[in-house]
N, CA, C and O atoms as a GROMACS GRO file, in nm:
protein
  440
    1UNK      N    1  -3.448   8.086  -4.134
    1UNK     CA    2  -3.379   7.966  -4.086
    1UNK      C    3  -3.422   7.936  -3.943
    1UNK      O    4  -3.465   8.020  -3.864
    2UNK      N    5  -3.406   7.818  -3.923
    2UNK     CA    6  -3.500   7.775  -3.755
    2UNK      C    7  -3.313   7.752  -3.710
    2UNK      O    8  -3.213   7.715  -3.772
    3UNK      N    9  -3.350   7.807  -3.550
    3UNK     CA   10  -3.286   7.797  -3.465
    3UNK      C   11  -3.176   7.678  -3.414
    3UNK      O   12  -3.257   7.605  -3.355
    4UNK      N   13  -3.102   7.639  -3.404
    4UNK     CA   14  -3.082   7.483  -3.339
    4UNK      C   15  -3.037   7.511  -3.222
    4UNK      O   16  -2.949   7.438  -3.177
    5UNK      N   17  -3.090   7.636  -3.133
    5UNK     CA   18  -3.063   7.608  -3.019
    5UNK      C   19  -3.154   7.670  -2.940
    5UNK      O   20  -3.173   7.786  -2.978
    6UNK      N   21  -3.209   7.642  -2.856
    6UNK     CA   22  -3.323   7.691  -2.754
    6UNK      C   23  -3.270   7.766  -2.570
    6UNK      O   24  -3.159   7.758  -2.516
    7UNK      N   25  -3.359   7.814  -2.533
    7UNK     CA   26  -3.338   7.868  -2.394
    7UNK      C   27  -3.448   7.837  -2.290
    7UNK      O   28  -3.549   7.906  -2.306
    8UNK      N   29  -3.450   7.782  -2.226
    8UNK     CA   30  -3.540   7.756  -2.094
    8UNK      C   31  -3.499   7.805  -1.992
    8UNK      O   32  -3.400   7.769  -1.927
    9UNK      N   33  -3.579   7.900  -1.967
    9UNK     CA   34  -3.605   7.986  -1.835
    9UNK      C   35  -3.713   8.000  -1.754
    9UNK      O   36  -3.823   8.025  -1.802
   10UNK      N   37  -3.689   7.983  -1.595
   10UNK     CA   38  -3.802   7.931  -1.510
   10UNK      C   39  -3.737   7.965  -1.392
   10UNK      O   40  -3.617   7.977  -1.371
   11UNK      N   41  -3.878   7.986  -1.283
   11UNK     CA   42  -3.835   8.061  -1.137
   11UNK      C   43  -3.896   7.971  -1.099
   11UNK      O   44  -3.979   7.897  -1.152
   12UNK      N   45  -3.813   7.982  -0.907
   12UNK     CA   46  -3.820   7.887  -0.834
   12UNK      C   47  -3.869   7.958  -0.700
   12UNK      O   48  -3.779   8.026  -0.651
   13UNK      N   49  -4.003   7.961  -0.619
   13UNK     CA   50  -3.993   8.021  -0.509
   13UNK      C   51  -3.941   7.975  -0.374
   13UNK      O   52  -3.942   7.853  -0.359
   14UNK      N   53  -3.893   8.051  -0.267
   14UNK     CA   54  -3.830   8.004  -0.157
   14UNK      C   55  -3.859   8.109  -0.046
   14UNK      O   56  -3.848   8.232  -0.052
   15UNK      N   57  -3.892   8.046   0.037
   15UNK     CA   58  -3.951   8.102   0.213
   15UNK      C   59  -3.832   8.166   0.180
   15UNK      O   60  -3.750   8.133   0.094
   16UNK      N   61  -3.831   8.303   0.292
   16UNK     CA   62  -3.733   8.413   0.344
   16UNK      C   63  -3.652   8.361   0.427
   16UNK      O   64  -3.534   8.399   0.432
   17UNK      N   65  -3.703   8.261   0.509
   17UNK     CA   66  -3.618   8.208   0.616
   17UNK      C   67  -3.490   8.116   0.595
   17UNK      O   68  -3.398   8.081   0.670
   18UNK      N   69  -3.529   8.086   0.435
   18UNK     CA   70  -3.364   7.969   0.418
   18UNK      C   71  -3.301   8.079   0.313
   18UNK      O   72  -3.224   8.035   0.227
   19UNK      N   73  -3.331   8.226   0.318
   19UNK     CA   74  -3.265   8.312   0.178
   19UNK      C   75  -3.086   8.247   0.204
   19UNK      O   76  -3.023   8.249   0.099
   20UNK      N   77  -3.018   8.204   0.305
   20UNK     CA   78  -2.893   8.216   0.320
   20UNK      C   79  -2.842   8.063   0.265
   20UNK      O   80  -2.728   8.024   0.240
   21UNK      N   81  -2.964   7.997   0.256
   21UNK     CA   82  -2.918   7.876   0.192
   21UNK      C   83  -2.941   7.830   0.061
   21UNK      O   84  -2.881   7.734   0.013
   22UNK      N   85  -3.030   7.898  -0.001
   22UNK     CA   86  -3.055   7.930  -0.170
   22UNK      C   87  -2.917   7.894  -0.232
   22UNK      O   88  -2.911   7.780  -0.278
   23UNK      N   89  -2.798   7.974  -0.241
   23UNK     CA   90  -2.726   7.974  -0.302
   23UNK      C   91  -2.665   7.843  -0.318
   23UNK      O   92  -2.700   7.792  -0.424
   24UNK      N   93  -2.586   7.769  -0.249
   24UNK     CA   94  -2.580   7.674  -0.236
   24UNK      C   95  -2.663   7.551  -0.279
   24UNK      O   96  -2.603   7.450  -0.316
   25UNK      N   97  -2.833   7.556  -0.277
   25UNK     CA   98  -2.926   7.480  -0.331
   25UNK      C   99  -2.921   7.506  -0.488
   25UNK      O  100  -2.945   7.423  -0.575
   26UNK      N  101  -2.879   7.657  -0.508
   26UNK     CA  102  -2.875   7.638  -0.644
   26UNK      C  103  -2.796   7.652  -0.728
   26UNK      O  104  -2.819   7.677  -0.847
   27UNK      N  105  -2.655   7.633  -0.657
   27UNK     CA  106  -2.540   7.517  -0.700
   27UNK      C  107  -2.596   7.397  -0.749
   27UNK      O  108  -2.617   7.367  -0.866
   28UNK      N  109  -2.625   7.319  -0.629
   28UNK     CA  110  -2.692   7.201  -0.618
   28UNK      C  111  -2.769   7.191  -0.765
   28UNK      O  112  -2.746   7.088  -0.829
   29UNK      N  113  -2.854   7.282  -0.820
   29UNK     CA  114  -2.958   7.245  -0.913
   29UNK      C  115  -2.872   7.250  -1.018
   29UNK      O  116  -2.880   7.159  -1.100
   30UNK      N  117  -2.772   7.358  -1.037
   30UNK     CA  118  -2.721   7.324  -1.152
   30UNK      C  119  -2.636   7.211  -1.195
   30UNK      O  120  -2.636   7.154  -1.304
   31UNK      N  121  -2.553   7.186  -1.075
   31UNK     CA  122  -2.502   7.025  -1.112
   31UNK      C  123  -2.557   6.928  -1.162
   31UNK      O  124  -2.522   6.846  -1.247
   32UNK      N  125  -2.673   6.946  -1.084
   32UNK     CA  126  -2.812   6.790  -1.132
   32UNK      C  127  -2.857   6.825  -1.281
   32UNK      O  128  -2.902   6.742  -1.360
   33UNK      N  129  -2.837   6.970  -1.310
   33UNK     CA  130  -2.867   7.023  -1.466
   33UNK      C  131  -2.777   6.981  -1.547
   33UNK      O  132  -2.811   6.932  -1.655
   34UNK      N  133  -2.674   6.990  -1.518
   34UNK     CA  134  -2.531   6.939  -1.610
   34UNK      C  135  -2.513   6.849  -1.614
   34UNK      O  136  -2.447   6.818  -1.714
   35UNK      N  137  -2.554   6.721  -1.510
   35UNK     CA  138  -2.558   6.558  -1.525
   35UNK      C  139  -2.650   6.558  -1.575
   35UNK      O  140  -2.612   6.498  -1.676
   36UNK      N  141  -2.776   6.580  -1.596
   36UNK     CA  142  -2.918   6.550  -1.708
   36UNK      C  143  -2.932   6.578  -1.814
   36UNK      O  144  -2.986   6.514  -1.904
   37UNK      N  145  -2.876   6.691  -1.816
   37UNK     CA  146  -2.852   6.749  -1.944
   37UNK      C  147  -2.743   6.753  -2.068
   37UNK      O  148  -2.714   6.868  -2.099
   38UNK      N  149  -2.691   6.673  -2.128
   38UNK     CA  150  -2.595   6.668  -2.196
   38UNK      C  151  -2.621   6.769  -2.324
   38UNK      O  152  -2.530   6.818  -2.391
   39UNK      N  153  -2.712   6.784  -2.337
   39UNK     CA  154  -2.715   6.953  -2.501
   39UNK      C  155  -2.705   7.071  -2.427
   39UNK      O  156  -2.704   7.180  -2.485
   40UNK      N  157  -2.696   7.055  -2.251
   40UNK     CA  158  -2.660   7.197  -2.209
   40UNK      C  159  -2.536   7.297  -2.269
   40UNK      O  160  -2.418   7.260  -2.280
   41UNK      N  161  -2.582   7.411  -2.300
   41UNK     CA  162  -2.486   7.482  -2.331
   41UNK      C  163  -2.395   7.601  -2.260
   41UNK      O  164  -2.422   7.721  -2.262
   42UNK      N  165  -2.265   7.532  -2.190
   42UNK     CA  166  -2.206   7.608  -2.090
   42UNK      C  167  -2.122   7.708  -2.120
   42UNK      O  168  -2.097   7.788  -2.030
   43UNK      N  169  -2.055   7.730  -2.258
   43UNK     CA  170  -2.045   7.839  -2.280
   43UNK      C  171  -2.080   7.933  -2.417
   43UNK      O  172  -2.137   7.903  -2.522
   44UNK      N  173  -2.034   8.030  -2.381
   44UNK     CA  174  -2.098   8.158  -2.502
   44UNK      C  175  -2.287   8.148  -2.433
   44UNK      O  176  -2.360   8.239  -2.472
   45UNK      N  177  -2.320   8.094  -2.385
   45UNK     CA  178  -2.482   8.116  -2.346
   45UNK      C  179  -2.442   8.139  -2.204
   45UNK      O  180  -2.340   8.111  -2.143
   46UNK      N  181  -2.577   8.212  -2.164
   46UNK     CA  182  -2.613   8.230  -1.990
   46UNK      C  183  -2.682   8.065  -1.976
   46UNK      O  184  -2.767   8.003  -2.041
   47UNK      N  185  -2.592   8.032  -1.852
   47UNK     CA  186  -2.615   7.938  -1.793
   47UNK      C  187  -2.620   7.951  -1.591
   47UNK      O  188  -2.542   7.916  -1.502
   48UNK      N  189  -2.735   8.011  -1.592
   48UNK     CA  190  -2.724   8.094  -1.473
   48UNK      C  191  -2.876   7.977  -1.379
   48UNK      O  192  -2.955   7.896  -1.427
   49UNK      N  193  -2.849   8.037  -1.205
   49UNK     CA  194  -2.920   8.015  -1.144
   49UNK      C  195  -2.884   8.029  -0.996
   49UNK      O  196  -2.821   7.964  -0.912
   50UNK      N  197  -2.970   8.173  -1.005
   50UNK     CA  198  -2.902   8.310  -0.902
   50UNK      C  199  -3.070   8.345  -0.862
   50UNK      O  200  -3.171   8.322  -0.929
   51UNK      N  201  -3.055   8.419  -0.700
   51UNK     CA  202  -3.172   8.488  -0.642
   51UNK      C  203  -3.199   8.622  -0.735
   51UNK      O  204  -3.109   8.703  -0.757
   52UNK      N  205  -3.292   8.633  -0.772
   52UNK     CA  206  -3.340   8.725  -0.880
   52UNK      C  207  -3.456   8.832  -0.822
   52UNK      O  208  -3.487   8.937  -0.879
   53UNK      N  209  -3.509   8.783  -0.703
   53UNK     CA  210  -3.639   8.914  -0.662
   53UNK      C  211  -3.656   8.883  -0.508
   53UNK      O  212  -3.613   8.781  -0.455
   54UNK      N  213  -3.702   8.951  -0.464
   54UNK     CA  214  -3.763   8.963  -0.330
   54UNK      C  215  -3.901   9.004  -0.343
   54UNK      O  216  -3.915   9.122  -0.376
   55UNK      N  217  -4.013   8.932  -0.324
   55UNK     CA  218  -4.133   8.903  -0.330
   55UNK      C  219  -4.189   8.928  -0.171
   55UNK      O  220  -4.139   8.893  -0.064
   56UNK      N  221  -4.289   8.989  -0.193
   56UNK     CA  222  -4.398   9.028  -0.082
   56UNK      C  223  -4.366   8.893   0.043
   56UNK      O  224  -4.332   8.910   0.160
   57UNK      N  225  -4.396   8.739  -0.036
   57UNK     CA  226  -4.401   8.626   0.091
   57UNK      C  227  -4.322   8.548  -0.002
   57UNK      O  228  -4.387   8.452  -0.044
   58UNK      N  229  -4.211   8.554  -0.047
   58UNK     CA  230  -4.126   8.486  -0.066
   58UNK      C  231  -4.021   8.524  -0.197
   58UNK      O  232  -4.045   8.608  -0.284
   59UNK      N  233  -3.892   8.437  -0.188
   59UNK     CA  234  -3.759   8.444  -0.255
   59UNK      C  235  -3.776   8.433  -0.416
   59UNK      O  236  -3.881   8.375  -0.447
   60UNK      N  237  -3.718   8.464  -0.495
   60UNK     CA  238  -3.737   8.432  -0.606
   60UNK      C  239  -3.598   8.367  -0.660
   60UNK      O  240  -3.510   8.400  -0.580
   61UNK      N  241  -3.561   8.312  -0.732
   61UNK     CA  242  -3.461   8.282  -0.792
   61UNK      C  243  -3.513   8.215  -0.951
   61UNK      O  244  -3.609   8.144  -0.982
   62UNK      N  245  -3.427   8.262  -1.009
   62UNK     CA  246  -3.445   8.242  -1.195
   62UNK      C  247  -3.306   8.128  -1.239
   62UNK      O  248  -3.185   8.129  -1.218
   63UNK      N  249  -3.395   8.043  -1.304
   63UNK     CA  250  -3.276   7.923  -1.353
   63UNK      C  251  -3.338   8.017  -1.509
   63UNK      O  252  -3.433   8.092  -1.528
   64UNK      N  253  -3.213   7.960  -1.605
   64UNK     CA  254  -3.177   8.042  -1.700
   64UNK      C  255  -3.053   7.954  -1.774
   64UNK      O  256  -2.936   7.971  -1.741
   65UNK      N  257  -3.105   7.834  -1.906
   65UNK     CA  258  -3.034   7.737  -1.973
   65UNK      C  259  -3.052   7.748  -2.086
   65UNK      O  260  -3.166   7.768  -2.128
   66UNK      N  261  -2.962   7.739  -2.155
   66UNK     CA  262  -2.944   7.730  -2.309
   66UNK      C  263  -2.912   7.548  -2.351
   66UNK      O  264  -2.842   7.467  -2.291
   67UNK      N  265  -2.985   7.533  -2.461
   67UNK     CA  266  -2.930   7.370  -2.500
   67UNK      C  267  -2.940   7.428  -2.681
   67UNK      O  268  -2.999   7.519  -2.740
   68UNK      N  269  -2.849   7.318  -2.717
   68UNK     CA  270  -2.819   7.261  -2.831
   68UNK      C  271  -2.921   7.182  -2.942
   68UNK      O  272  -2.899   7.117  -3.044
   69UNK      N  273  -3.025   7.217  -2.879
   69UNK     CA  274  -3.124   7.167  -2.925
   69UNK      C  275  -3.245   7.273  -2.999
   69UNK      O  276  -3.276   7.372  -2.933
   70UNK      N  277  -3.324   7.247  -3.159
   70UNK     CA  278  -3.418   7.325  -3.198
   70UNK      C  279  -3.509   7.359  -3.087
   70UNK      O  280  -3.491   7.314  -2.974
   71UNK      N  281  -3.593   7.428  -3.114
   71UNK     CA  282  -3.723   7.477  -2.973
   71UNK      C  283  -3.838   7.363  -3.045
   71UNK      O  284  -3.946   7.345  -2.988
   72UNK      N  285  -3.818   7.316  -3.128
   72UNK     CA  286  -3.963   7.259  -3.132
   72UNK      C  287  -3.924   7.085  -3.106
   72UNK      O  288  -3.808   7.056  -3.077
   73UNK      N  289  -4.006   7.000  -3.118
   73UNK     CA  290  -4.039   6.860  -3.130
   73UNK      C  291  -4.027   6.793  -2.991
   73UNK      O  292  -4.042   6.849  -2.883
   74UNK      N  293  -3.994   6.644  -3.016
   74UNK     CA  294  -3.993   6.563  -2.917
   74UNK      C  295  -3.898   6.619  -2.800
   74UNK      O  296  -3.921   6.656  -2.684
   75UNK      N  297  -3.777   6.610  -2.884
   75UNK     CA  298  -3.612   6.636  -2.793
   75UNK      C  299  -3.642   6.735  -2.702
   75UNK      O  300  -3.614   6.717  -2.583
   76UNK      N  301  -3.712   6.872  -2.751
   76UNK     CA  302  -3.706   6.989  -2.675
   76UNK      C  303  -3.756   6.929  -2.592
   76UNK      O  304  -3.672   6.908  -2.504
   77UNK      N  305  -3.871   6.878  -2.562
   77UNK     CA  306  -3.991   6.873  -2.482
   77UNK      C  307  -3.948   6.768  -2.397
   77UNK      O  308  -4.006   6.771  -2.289
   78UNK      N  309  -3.847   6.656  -2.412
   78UNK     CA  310  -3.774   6.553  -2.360
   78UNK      C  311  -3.703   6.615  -2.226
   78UNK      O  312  -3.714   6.597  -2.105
   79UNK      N  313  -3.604   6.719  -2.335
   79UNK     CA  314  -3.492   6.792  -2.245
   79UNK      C  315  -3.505   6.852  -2.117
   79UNK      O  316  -3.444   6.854  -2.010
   80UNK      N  317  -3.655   6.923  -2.192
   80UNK     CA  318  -3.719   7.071  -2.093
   80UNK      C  319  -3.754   6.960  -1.953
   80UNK      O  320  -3.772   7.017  -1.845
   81UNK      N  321  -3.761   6.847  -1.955
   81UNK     CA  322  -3.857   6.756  -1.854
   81UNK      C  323  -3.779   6.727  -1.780
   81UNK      O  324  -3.805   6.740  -1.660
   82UNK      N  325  -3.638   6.672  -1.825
   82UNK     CA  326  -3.496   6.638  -1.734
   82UNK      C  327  -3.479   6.756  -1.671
   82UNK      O  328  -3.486   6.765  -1.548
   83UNK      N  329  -3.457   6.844  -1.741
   83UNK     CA  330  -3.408   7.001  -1.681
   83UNK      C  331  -3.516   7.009  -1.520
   83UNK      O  332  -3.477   7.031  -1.405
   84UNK      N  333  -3.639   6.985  -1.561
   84UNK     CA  334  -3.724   7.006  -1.478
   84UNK      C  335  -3.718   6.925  -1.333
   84UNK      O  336  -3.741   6.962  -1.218
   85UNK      N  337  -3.681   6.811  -1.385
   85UNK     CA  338  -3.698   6.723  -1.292
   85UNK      C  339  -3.547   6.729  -1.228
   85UNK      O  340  -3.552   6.679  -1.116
   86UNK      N  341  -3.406   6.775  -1.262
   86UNK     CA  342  -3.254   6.802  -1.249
   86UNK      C  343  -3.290   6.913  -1.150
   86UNK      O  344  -3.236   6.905  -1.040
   87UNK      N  345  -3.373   7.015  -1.172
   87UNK     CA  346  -3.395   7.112  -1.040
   87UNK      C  347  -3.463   7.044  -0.938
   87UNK      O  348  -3.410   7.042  -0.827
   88UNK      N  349  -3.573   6.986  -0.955
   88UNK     CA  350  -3.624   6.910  -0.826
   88UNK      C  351  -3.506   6.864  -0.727
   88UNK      O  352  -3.495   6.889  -0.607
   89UNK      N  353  -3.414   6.784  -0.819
   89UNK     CA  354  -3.329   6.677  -0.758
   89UNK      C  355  -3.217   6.758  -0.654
   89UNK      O  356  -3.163   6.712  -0.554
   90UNK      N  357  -3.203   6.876  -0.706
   90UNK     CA  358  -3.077   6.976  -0.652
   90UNK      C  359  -3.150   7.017  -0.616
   90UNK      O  360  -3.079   7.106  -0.571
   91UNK      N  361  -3.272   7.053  -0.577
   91UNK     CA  362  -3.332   7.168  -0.438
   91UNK      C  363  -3.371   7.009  -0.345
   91UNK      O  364  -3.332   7.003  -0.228
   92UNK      N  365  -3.414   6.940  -0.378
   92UNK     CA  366  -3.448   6.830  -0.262
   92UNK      C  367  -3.306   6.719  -0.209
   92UNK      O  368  -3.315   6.610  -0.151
   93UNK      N  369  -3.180   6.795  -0.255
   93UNK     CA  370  -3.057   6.781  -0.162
   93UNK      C  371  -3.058   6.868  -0.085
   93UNK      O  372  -2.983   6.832   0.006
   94UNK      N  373  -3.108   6.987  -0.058
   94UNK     CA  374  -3.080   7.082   0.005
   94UNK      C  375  -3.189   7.030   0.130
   94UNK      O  376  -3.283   6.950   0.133
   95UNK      N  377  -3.139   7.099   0.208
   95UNK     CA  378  -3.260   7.114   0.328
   95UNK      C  379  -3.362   7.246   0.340
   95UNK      O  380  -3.407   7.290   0.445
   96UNK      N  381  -3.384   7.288   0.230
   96UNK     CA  382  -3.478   7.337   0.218
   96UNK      C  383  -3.627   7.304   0.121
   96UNK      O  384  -3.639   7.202   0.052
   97UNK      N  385  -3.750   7.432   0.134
   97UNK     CA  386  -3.828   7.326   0.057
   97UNK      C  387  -3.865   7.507  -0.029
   97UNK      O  388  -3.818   7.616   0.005
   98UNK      N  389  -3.979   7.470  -0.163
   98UNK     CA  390  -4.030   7.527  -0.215
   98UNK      C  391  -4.095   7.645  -0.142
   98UNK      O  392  -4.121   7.618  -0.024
   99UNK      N  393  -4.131   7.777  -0.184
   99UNK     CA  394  -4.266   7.828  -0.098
   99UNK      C  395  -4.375   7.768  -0.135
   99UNK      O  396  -4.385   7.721  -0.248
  100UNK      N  397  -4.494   7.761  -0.024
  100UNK     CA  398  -4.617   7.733  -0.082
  100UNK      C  399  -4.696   7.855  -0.107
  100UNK      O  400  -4.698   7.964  -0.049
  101UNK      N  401  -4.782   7.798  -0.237
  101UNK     CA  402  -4.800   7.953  -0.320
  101UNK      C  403  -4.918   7.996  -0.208
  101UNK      O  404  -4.991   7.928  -0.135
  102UNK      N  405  -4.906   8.114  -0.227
  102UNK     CA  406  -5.025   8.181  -0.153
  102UNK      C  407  -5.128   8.258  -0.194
  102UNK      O  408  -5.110   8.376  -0.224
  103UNK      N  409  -5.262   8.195  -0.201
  103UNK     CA  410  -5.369   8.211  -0.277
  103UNK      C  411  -5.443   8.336  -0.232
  103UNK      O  412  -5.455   8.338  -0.109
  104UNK      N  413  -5.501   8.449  -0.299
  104UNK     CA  414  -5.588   8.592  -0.248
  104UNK      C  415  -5.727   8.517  -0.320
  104UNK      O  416  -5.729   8.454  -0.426
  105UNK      N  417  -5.855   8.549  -0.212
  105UNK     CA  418  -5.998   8.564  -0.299
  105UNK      C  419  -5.998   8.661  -0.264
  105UNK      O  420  -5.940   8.703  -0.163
  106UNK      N  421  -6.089   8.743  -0.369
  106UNK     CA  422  -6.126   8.841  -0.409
  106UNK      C  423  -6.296   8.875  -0.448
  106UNK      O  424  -6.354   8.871  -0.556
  107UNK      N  425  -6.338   8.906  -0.322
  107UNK     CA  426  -6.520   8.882  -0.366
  107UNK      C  427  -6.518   9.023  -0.407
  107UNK      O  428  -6.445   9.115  -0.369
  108UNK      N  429  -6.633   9.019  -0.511
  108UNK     CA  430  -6.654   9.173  -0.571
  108UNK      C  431  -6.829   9.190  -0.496
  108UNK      O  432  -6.917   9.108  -0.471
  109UNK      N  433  -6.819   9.313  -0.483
  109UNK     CA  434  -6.947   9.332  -0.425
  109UNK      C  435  -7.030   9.364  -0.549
  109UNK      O  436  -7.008   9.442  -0.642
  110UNK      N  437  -7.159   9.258  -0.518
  110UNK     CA  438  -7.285   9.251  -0.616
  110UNK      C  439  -7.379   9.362  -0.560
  110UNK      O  440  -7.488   9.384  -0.613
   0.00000   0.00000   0.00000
């Protein structure tokens, strides 16, 4: 039997320097998740979005949503995009910003 309900889970990085304001930003994201999202599923599922790691050059935090919706077709792929764009909207109330990723080269000696 197929599923009728799916989970989207996704991390968000954040400079060390706003760690004290995370929480609050991701309040912020989940509200904008719960206005976008109407197949969100708030209870009996984890509906979370909490600091989750401490990284070498930056914060981690894990959003973590359940919807009412199969994992496959249009809808999922609809939903997953609001969701996506519902975190943008609640971290860019905040006064903070993303980390920028930080790239290693790696020359191998020939």
């Amino acid at each position: 039997t197929r599923s009728n309900t799916c989970r989207v889970l996704t991390t968000l990085r954040f400079e060390y320097g706003d760690i004290q304001k995370i929480p609050k930003t991701l309040e912020a994201v989940k509200e904008e998740i719960t206005k976008a999202c109407p197949k969100l599923i708030c209870k009996g599922k984890a509906f979370r979005a909490m600091i989750s790691s401490f990284e070498r050059d930056y914060v981690e935090a894990t959003i973590n949503c359940s919807f009412d919706l199969p994992t496959t077709g249009e809808d999922f792929w609809a939903n997953r995009e609001q969701m996506f764009l519902a975190i943008d909207r609640g971290v860019s109330k905040s006064d903070i910003q993303y980390a920028k990723p930080i790239y290693q080269i790696i020359q191998e000696a020939s």
